[in-house]
N, C-alpha and C positions, 0 to 999 in steps of 0.2 A: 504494500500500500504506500501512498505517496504520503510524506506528511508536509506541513508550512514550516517554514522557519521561523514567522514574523509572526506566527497567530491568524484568524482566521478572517480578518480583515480586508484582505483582496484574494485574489485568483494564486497563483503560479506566475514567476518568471519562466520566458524561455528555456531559463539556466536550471530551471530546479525540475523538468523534466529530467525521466533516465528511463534508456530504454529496458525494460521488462514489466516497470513499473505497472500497479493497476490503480482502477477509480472504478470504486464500485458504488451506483447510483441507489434511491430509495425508491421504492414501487411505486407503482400509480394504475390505478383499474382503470381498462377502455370501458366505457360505458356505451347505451343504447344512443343518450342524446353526444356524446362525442361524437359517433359513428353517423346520423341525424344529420349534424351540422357543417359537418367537413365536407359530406356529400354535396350540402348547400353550398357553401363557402369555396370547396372547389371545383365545383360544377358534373362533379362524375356521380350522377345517377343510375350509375350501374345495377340493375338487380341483383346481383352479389351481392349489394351494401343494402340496399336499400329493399328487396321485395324480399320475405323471408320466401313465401310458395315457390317462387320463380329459384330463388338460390336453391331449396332443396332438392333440384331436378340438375346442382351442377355437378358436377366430381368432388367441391365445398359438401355438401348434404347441406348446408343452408348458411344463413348470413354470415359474413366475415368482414373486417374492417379495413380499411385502403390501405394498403402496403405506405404510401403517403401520412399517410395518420401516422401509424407506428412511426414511423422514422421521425416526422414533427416532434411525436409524443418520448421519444428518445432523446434526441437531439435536448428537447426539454427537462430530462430528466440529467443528463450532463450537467447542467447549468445552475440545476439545483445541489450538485454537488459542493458548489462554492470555489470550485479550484478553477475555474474559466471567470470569476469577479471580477471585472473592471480590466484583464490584462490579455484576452482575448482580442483580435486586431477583427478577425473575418475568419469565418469556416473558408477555405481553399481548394476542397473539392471532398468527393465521396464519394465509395461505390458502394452497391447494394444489393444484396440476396435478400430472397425471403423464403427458405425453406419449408417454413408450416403458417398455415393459417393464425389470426388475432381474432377470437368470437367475443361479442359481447358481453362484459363479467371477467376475462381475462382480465390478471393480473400482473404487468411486465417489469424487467428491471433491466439495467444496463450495465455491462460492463466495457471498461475502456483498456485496453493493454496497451503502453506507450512501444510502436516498434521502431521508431527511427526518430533522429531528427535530423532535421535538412540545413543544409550550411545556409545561416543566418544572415540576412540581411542586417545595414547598421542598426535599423531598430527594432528590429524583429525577427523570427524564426518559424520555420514551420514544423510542427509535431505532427508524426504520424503517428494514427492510435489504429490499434484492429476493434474493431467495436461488435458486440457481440449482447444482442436483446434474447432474456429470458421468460419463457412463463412461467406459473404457477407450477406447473408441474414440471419445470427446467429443463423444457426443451426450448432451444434456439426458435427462434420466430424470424430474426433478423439477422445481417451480419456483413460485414463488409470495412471497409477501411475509412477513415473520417482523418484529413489534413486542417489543421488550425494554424492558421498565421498568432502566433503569440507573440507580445510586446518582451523586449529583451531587457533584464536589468541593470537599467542605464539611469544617471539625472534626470534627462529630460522625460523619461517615461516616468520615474519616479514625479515632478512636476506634473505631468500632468494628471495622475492618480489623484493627487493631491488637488487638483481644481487647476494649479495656475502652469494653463500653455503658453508662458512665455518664454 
């Protein structure tokens, strides 16, 4: 596990990643109205999400959640870890598996295995993590690689944590 140096007050520097390292996130259940609303919000009305009858006649046997969702609702689950606070620059890319279905009532968690870092720019670095979404019954739901541009520990990044981009 990763720990702070400084307390738990901002993110991680670039520097204080190491690769093997993990970040293990806290759970979060998809729910019926998450599932409802994302369909809304991002226009896929699929009947896989959204008609339970119509999903039951898929190779699913009935509803399941956007592969989109999980990975938002992942991605959000990182972020409540408290180790991406304030020193996070930009997500930089990601790829994406979905092995097994997300049903309504699942309960998912995340883990981040730090695999690389990428030769830093002057104020910043990019982390490569392998990311790996579990269910309730801890099976892989999701999985694939997730790059962060993270801010490097330097003055002026310290400056600006601090409020003043001067």
């Amino acid at each position: 596990m990763i720990s702070r140096k400084d307390g738990p007050r901002r993110g991680l520097w670039y520097e204080e990643f190491e690769p093997g390292a993990m970040i293990l996130s806290p759970a979060r259940t998809i729910t019926e109205a998450d599932i409802v609303l994302f369909a809304g919000l991002s226009g896929d009305q699929m009947p896989l999400h959204t008609d339970e009858t119509a999903a039951t006649r898929t190779a699913f046997r009935g509803r399941v959640a956007h592969g989109m969702l999980v990975q938002s609702v992942a991605t959000g689950l990182a972020f409540r870890t408290g180790y991406f606070e304030g020193t996070l620059q930009a997500l930089a890319g990601m790829t994406i598996r979905w092995p097994a279905p997300v049903r309504p009532g699942d309960t998912i968690r995340l883990a981040l295995r730090v695999e690389r870092l990428e030769e830093p720019s002057r104020r910043s670095g990019i982390v490569v993590f392998r990311a790996e979404v579990k269910n309730q019954e801890d099976r892989v739901v999701s999985e694939g690689d997730w790059s962060f541009s993270m801010l490097r520990d330097m003055p002026a990044n310290h400056k600006l944590l601090a409020g003043d981009a001067r």
